[in-house]
C-alpha positions in Angstrom: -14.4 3.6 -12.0 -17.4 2.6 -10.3 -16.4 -0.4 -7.6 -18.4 -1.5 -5.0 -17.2 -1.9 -1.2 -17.1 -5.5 -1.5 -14.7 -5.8 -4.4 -12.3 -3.2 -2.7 -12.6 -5.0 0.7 -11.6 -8.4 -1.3 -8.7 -7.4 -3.6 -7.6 -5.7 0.0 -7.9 -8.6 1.5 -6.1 -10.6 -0.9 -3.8 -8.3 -0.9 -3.2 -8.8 2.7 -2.8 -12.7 2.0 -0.3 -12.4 -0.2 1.3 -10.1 2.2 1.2 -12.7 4.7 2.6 -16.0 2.4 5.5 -17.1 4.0 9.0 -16.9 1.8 12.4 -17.3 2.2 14.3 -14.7 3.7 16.2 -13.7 0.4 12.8 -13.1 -1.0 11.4 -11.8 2.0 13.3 -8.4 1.0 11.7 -8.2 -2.1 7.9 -8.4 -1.5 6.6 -5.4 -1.7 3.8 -4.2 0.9 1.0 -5.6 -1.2 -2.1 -4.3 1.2 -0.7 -1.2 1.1 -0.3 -1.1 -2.8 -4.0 -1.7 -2.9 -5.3 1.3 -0.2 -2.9 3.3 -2.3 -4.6 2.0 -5.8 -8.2 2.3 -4.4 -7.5 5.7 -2.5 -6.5 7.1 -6.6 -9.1 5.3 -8.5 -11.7 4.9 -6.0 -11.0 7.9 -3.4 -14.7 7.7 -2.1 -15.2 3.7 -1.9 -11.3 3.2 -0.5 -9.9 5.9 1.4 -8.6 6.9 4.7 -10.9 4.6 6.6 -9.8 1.2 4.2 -5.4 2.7 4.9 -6.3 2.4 8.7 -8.3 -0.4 8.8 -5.4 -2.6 6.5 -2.8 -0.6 8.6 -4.1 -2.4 11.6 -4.6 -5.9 10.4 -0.8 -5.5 9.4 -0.3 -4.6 13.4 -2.4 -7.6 14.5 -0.6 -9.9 12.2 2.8 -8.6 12.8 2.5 -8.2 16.4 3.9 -4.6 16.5 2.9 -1.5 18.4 -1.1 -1.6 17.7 -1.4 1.7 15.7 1.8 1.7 14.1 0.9 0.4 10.5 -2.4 1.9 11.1 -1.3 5.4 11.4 1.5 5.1 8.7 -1.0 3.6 6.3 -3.9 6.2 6.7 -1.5 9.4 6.3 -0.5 7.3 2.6 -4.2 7.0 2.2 -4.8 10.3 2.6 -2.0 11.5 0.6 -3.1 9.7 -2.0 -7.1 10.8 -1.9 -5.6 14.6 -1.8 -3.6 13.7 -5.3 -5.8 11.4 -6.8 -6.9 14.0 -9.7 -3.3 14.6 -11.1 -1.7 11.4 -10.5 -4.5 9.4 -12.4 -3.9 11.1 -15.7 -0.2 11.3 -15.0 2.0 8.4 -17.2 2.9 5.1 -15.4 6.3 6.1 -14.8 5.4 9.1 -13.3 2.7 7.6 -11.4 5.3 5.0 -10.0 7.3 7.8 -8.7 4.4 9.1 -7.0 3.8 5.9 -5.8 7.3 5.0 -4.6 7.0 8.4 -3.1 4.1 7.4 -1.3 5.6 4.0 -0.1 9.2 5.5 0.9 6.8 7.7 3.2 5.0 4.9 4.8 8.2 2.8 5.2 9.7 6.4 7.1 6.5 6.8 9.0 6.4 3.0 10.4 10.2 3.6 11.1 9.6 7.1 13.1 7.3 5.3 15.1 9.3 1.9 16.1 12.3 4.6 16.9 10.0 6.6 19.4 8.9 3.8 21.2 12.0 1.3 21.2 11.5 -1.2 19.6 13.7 -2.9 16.8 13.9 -0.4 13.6 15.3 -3.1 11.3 17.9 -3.0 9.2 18.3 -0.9 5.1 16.5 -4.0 3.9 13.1 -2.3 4.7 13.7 0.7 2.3 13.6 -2.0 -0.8 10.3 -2.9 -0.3 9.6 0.5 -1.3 11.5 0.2 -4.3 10.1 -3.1 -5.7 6.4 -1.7 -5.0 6.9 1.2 -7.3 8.6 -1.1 -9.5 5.3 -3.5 -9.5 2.9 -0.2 -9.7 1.8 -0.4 -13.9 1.2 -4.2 -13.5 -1.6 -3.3 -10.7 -2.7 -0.3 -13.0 -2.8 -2.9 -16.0 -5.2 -5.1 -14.1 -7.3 -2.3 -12.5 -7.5 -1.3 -16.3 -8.4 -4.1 -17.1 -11.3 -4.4 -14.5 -12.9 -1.4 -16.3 -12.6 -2.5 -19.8 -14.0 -6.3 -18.7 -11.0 -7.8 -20.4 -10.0 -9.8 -17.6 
């Protein structure tokens, strides 16, 4: 897959957006961490365009916009990115399902990382509801490997 910084650094960025859309709180549970998703996508398909760099610079717009310990998302998003960069070459030809476990893997990591850090330095460390996010993004993982698929094949 040959993508260019500014279509990674836009789908990121969109990504972000819909991270940011306001919805109610029942559906608040449910919305997966879509800026994430996509430094985990572009760190497997694209390790040398998105990478470690692209998880820490996401992870701290996320601390910005959430107003959180500056660092926190930041640090927690990078060590997914790199993660993922390490695997790329076996999860890429592994099946969707398989993928999605890697991915929910990745995500349940991220969601443990950002909790680790909120516990160390006192703030609030939520409630269970924060574990499902992991859940519904490994749940959404083949539709964003559809549409990066689809990027590639120009069937858009």
């Amino acid at each position: 897959m040959n993508e260019s910084r500014t279509s990674v650094v836009l789908s990121t960025f969109a990504a972000f957006v819909l991270q940011a859309v306001p919805l109610p709180s029942a559906l608040e549970i449910l919305r997966p961490p879509f800026a994430v998703l996509l430094v985990i996508f572009w760190s497997l398909t694209a390790p040398r365009v998105g990478g470690i760099a692209l998880g820490f610079l996401t992870g701290l717009a996320i601390d910005v916009y959430q107003g959180v310990v500056l660092g926190q998302h930041a640090l927690a998003t990078a060590l997914v990115a790199y993660i993922a960069i390490r695997q790329h070459l076996l999860v890429r030809t592994k099946p969707l399902l398989e993928q999605s476990l890697f991915v929910l893997a990745l995500l349940l990591a991220w969601v443990a990382a950002c909790w680790l850090i909120e516990a160390f330095t006192g703030s609030s460390t939520g409630d269970w509801t924060r574990w499902v996010t992991a859940l519904t993004g490994a749940v959404i993982w083949p539709l964003l490997m559809i549409w990066g698929a689809s990027r590639t094949t120009g069937t858009r």
